[in-house]
C-alpha positions in Angstrom: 99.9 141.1 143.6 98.3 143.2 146.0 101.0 146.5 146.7 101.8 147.4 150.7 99.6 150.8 151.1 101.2 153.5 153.1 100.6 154.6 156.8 97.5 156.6 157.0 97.8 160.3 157.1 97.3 162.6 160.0 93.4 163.6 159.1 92.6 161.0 157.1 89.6 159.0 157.9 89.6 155.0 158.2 89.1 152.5 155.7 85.7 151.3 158.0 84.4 154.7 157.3 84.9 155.6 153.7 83.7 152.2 153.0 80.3 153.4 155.0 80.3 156.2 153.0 80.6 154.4 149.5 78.2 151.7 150.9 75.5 155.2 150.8 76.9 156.7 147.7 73.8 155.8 146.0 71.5 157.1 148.6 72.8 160.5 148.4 72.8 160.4 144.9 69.3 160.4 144.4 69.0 163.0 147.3 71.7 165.3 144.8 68.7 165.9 142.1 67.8 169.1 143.6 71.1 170.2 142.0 69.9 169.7 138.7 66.6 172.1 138.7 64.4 171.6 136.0 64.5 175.4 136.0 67.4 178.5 135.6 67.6 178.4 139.9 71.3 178.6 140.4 72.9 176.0 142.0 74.0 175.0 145.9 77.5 173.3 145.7 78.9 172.2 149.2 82.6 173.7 149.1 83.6 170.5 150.8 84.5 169.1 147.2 87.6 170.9 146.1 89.1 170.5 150.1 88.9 166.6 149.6 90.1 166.0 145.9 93.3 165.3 144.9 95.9 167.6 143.8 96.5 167.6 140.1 99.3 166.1 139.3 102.5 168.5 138.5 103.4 167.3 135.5 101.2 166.2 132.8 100.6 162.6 131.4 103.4 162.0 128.7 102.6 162.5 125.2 103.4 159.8 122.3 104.8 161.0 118.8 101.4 160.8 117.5 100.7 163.8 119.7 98.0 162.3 121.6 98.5 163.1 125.2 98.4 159.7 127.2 96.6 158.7 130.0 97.3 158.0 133.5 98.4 154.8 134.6 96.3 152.3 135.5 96.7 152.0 139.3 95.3 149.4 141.6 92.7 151.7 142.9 91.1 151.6 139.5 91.2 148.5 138.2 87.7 148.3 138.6 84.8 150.7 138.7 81.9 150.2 140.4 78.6 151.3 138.1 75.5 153.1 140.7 72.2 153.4 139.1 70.8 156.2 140.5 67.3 155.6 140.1 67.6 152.0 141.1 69.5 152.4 143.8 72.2 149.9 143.3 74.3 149.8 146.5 78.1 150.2 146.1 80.4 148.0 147.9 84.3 147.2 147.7 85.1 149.3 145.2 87.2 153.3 145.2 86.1 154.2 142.1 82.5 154.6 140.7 80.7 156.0 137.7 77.4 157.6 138.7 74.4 157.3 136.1 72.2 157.9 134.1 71.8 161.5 133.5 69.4 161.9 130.4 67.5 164.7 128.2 64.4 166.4 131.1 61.1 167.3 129.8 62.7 170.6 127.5 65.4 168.9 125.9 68.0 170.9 127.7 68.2 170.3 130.9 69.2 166.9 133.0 67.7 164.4 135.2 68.5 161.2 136.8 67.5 158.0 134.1 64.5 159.9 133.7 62.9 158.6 137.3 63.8 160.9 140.1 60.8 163.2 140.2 61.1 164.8 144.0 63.5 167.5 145.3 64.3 168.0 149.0 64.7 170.8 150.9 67.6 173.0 150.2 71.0 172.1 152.4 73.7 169.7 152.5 74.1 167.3 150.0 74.5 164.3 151.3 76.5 162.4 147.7 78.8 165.4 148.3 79.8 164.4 151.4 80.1 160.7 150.4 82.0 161.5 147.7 84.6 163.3 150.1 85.1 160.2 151.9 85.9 157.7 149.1 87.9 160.6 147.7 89.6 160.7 151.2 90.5 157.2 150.8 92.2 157.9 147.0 89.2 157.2 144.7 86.7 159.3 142.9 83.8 159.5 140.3 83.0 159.8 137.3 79.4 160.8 135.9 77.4 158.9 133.2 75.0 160.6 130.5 73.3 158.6 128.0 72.6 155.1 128.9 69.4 153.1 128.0 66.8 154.8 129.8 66.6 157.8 127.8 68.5 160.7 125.0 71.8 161.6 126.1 71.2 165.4 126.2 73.2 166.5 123.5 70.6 164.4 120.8 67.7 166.8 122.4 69.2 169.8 123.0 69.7 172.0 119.7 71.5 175.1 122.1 74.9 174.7 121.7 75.3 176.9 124.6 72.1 175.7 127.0 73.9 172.5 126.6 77.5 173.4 127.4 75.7 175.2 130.3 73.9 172.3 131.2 76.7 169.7 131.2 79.4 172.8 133.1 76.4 172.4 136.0 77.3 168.7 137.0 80.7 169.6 136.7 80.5 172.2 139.1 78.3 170.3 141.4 79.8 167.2 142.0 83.6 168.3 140.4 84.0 164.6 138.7 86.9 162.6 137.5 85.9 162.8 134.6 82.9 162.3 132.1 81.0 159.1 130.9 79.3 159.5 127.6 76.9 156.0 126.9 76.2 156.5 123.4 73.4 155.1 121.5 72.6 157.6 119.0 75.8 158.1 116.5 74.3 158.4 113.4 73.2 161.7 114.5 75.5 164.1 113.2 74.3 166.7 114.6 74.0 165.8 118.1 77.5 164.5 117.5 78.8 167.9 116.7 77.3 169.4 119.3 78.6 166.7 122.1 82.0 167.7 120.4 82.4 171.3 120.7 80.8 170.9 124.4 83.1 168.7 125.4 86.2 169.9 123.9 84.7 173.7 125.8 84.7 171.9 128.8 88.3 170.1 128.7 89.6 173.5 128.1 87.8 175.4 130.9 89.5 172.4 133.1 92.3 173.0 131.3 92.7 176.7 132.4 91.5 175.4 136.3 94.4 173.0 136.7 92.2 170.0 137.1 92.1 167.8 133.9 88.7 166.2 133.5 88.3 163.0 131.6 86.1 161.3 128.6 84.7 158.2 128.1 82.7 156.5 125.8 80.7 153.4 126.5 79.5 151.8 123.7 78.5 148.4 122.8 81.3 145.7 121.2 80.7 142.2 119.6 83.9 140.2 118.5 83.8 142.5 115.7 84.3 145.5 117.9 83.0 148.6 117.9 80.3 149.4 115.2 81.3 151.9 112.1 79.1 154.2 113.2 80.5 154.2 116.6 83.9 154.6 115.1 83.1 157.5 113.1 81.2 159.2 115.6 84.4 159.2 117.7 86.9 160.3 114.6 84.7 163.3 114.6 84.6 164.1 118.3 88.4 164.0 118.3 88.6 166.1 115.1 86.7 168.9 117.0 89.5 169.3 119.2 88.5 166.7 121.6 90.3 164.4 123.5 89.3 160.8 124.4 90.8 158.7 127.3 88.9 156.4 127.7 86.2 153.8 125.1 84.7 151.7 127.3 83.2 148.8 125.7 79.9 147.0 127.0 79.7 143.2 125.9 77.1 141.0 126.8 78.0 138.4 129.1 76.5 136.1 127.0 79.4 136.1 124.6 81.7 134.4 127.0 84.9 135.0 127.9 86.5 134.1 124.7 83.9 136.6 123.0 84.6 139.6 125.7 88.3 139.2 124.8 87.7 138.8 121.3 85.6 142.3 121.5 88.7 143.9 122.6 91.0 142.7 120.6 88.9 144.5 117.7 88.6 147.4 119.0 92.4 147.1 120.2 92.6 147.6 116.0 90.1 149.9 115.6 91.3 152.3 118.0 94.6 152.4 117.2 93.3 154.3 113.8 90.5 156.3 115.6 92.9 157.5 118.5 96.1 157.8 116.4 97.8 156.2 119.3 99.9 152.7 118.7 101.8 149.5 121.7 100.5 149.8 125.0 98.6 153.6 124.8 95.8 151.6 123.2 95.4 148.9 125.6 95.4 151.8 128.3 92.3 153.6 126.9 90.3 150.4 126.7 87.8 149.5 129.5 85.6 146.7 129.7 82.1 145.8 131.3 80.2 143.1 131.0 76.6 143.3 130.8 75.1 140.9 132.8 71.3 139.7 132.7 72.1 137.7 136.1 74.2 138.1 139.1 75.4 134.4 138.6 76.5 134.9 134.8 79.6 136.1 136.1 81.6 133.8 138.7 84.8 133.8 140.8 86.9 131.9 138.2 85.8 134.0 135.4 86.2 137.1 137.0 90.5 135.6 138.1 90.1 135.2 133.7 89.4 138.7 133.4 91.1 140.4 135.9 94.5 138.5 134.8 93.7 139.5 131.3 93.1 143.1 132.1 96.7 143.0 134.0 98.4 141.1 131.1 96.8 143.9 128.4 97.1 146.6 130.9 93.3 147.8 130.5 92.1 150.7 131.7 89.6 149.3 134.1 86.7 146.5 134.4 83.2 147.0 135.4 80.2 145.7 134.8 76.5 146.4 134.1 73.3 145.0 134.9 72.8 142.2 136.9 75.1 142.6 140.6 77.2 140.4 141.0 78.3 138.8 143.9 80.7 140.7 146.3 83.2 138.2 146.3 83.3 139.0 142.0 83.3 142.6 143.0 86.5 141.9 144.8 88.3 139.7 142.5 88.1 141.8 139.7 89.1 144.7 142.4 92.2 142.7 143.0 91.3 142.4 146.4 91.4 139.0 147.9 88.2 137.0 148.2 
């Protein structure tokens, strides 16, 4: 059931125009490569970003006796995430909350670029995702950004600097001041790179730490009915035993699985992660998201997406999303809990 949202604040701009700015996220997106130089060139931040966000909260997330610290409610605003492409310019619609992807391994190992596509820069100045990003946060929503993903190596598998890569990753913090982190992991047999993803990110929570403004981890990885694979599983035992902290496994299933296959994925990683995370009831539920990975924008219908959004209320899931194929708007909003 939909909640009654409160009067609009003094300053606050209406829904018609954050909506106009989300529906150009992507545009400014590509736009923001400039930020990530391909050489040592500092950054341009607007300052635009810190007015806009979000206070942190005052208290901190309560902590179960396992000593994991829990995550924030799930809240109406997230109970789905809309994935932009950057390089394929994927428009965003209907949604608050996005994840912004693919940033992958450049040409020297260390340092980023968009899915490995975005070759231009434009001319120093205002950047427009920036100011996009003020309006949807105006509205109560907010970003996260994706490495990894399919397109190329997520930059901690190419980049043997520990500190070129903390460096690297603290830059896209700084520039686009994110929700959080979204790790797409395809390479977790590599021990190395997983070490070195660790320590970076477990530097990085701190440094948030110590700025009042939590920032939060994903990982996407792939699920079947039989869950997560070992690999995947270890790879995250060993980030959390480098003094890491996960809130969020996010687990892509194709949509060819069906329904009864997508729920059966997360009830095995429901299992799974109950030993990885050392967290137990309803915590576990809460750090599980899931996104279907479509092949076509009709694989995934009105009906079906009722199905999952009632069984992402009922489990208390993180959030949904999806990947791949769009799907129709009116999907978008069911599983937004919006009405169609």
């Amino acid at each position: 059931m939909e909640s009654t949202r409160p009067a609009r604040e003094a300053g606050t701009p209406p829904r018609s125009l954050v909506l106009l700015g989300a529906l150009t996220l992507v545009t400014g997106t590509g736009l923001a490569l400039w930020l990530l130089p391909t050489s040592a060139e500092p950054l341009v931040v607007s300052h635009q970003v810190g007015a806009v966000r979000t206070a942190a909260p005052s208290a901190m997330p309560s902590t179960p006796a396992s000593g994991t610290p829990d995550p924030l409610p799930v809240t109406p605003e997230r109970a789905y995430t809309e994935f932009v492409d950057a390089s394929a310019g994927h428009t965003a619609a209907w949604a608050r909350w996005y994840t912004i992807g693919h940033l992958t391994a450049g040409q020297d190992g260390c340092t980023l670029r968009w899915a490995g596509r975005w070759t231009g820069r434009p001319a120093p100045g205002r950047v427009p995702v920036i100011d996009r990003l003020a309006l949807v946060r105006a509205d109560g929503g907010d970003a996260d950004i994706a490495f990894g993903g399919p397109y190329g190596p997520e930059l901690s598998a190419a980049c043997p600097s520990e500190a070129r890569l903390i460096a690297a990753y603290r830059r896209v913090v700084e520039a686009f001041d994110p929700a959080g982190l979204d790790f797409e992991i395809h390479d977790s047999a590599d021990s190395a790179a997983t070490r070195r993803r660790a320590a970076a990110i477990a530097r990085l929570q701190r440094e948030a730490r110590d700025r009042g403004r939590p920032i939060g981890i994903t990982f996407t990885l792939s699920a079947t009915e039989y869950g997560i694979s070992p690999a995947d599983a270890s790879m995250l035992r060993a980030v959390r035993a480098a003094g890491a902290e996960i809130d969020t496994v996010n687990l892509l299933v194709p949509s060819s699985r069906g329904l009864q296959g997508m729920a059966a994925a997360v009830r095995s990683a429901h299992r799974q992660l109950e030993r990885v995370l050392d967290v137990s009831g309803t915590s576990v539920w809460r750090r599980i998201a899931l996104t279907p990975v479509l092949t076509g924008s009709r694989d995934l219908g009105v009906p079906e997406a009722r199905r999952l959004a009632a069984f992402r209320a009922r489990h208390g899931l993180a959030w949904l999303s999806t990947r791949g194929a769009k799907p129709p708007i009116s999907v978008i909003r069911t599983l937004s809990g919006l009405p169609g």
